[in-house]
C-alpha positions as CSV (number, residue, x, y, z in Angstrom):
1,X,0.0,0.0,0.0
2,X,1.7,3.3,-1.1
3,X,0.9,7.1,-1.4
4,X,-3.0,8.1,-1.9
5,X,-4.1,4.7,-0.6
6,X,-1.9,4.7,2.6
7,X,-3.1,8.1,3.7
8,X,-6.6,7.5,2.8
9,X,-6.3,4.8,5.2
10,X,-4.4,6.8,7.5
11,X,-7.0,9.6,7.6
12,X,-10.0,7.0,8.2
13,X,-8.5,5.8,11.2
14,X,-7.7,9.0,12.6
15,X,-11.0,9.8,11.9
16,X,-12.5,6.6,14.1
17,X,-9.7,8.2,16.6
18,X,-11.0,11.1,17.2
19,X,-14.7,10.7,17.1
20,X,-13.7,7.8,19.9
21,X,-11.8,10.4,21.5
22,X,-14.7,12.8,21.5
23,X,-17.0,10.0,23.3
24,X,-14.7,9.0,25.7
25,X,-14.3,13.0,26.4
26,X,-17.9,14.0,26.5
27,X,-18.8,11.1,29.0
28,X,-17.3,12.9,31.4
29,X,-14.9,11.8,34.4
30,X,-12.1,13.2,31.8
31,X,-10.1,13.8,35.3
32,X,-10.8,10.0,36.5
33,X,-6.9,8.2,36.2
34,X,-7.9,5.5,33.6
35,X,-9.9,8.0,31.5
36,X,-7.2,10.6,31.4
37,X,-4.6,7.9,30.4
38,X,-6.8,6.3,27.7
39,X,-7.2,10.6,26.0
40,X,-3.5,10.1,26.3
41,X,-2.7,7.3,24.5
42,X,-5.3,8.1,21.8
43,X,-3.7,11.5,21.5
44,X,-0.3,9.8,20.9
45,X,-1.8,7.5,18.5
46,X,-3.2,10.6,16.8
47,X,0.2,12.1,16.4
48,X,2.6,8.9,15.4
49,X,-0.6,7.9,12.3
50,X,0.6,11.1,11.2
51,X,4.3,11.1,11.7
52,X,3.7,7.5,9.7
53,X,2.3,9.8,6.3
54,X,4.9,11.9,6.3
55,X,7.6,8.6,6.2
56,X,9.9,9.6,2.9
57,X,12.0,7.1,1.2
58,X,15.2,6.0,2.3
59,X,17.2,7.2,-0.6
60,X,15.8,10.7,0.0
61,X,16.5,10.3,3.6
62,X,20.1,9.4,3.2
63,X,20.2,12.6,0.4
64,X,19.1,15.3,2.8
65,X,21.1,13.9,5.6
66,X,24.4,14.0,3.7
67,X,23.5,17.6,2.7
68,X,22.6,18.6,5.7
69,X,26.2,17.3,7.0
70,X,27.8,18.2,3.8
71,X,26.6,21.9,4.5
72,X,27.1,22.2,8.1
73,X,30.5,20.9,7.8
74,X,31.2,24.0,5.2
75,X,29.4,26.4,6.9
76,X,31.9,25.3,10.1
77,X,35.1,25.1,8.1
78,X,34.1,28.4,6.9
79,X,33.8,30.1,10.2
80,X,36.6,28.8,11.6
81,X,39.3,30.1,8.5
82,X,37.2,33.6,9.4
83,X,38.0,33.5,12.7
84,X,41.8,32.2,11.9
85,X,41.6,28.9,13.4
86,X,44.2,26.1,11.5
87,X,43.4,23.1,10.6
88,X,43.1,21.3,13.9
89,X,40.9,23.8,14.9
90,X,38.2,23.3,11.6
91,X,38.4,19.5,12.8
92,X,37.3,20.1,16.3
93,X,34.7,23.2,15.2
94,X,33.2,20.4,12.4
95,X,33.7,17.4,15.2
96,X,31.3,19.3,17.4
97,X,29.0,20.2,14.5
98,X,28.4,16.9,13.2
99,X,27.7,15.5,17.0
100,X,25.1,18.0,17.6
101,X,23.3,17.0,14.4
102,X,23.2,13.4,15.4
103,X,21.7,14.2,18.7
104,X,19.3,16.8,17.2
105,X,18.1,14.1,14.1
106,X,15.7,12.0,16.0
107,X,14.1,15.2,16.9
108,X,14.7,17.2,14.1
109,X,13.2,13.9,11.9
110,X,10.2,13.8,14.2
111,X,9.1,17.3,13.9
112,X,10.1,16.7,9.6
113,X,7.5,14.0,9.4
114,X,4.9,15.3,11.3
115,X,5.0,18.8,8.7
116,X,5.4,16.4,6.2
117,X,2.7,13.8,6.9
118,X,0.2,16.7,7.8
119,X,0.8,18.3,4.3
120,X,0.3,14.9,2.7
121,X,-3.1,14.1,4.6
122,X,-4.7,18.0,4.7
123,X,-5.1,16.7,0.6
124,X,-7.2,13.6,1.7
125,X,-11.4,14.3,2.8
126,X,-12.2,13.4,5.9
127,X,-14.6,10.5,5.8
128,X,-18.1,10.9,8.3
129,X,-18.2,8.6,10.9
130,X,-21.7,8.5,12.0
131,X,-22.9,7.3,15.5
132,X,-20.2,9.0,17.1
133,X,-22.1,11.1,19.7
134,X,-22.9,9.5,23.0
135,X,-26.2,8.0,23.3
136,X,-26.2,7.7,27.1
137,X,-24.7,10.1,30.1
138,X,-21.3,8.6,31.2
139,X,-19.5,6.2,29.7
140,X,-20.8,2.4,30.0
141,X,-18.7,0.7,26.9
142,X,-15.7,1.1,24.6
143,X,-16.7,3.3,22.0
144,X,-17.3,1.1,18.9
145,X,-15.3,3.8,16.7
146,X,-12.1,2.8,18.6
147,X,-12.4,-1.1,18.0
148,X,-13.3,-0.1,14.4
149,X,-10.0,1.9,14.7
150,X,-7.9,-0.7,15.3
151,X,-9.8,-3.1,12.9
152,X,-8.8,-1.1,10.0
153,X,-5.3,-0.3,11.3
154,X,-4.4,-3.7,11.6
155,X,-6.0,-4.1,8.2
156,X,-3.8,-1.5,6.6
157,X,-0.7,-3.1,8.6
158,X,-1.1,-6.5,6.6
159,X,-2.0,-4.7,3.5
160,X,1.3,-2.6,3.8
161,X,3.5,-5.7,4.8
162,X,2.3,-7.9,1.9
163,X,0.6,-11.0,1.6
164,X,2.7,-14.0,2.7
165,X,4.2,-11.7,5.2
166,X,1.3,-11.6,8.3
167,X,2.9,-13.7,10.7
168,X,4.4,-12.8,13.8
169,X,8.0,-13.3,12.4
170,X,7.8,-11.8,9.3
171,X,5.9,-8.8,10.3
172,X,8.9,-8.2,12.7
173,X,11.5,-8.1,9.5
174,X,8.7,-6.0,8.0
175,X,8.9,-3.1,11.0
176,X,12.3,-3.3,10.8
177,X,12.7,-2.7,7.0
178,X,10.1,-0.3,7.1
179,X,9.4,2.6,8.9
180,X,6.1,3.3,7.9
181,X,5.1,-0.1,9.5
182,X,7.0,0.3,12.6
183,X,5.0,3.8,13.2
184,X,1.7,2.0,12.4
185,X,2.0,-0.9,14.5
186,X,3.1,2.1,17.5
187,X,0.1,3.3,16.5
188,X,-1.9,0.0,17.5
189,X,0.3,-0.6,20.5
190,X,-1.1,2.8,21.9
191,X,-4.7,2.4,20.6
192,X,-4.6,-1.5,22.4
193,X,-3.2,0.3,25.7
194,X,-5.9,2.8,25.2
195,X,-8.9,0.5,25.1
196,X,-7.4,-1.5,27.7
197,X,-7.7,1.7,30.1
198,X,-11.3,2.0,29.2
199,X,-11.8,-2.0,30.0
200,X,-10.3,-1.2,33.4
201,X,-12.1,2.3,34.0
202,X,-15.7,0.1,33.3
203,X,-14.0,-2.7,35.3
204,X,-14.0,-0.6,38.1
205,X,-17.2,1.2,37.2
206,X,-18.9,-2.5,37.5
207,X,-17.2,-3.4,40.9
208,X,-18.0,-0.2,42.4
């Protein structure tokens, strides 16, 4: 599953996100432990689904990366002649340069895929979702939209490893080959923890 497709998929399941989001919110108790950790975790979800559209290939990674280096390590070398440090001193100056970069990338990659992958899914329509709004005061089951969530993510998972590829061992080369598929299956991990505060906040509800 590539380009259009992926984020069409992508914005669906933001879209069961949110309205699930919105249920769980509107029920109130939004200050109740489980509750607040469950808007958490679907607000995390949220963010890495689109972190995961704005994934670019790894040839273009590795292309900006070395002109990012490539530039800084000029732009260093530069200052350093102006300032009329020798050759051991352009060394150090670039030394120091480059090791900021690499502690600033996982950051700096973050923030790059999130412009990036809200760019590329501002271009797709946001499908309706209807039945979202509570029917009831309070919160008495998992909102369906979150289970439907997590349906089609897992659906778009196996659709983006391949057929032939959907068990447990080969999904795991998958994620690791693929970034895209290593920020989706985040994506579930958060949305599972999610519904599994919301089974524990009703849990209680019921023993109470």
């Amino acid at each position: 599953m590539l380009g259009t497709a992926l984020h069409t998929e992508l914005t669906a399941v933001r879209a069961l996100v949110s309205h699930g989001l919105t249920e769980v919110s509107d029920a109130g108790d939004i200050g109740q432990f489980w509750i607040r950790s469950a808007c958490t975790r679907l607000s995390a979800a949220d963010a890495v689904l689109v972190e995961a559209a704005g994934v670019v290939a790894g040839p273009v990674q590795a292309v900006v990366a070395a002109a990012v280096a490539a530039g800084a390590v000029l732009l260093s070398a530069t200052a350093a002649r102006a300032a009329g440090l020798g050759t051991a001193g352009v060394l150090i100056i670039a030394a120091l340069i480059l090791v900021a970069l690499a502690a600033a990338a996982p950051t700096a990659g973050r923030w790059a895929r999130t412009a990036v992958g809200r760019r590329r899914l501002a271009r797709v329509p946001v499908p309706a979702v209807p039945g979202h709004t509570p029917r009831w005061p309070g919160l008495i089951v998992v909102p369906e939209t979150l289970l439907h969530a997590r349906v089609r993510l897992v659906s778009t998972i196996l659709r983006r490893a391949g057929s032939g590829r959907w068990g447990a061992a080969e999904l795991r080369v998958v994620a690791d080959a693929d970034p895209v598929v290593r920020h989706l299956a985040e994506a579930d991990l958060l949305l599972c923890q999610a519904v599994d505060c919301l089974e524990r906040y009703l849990d209680d509800l019921a023993k109470g």
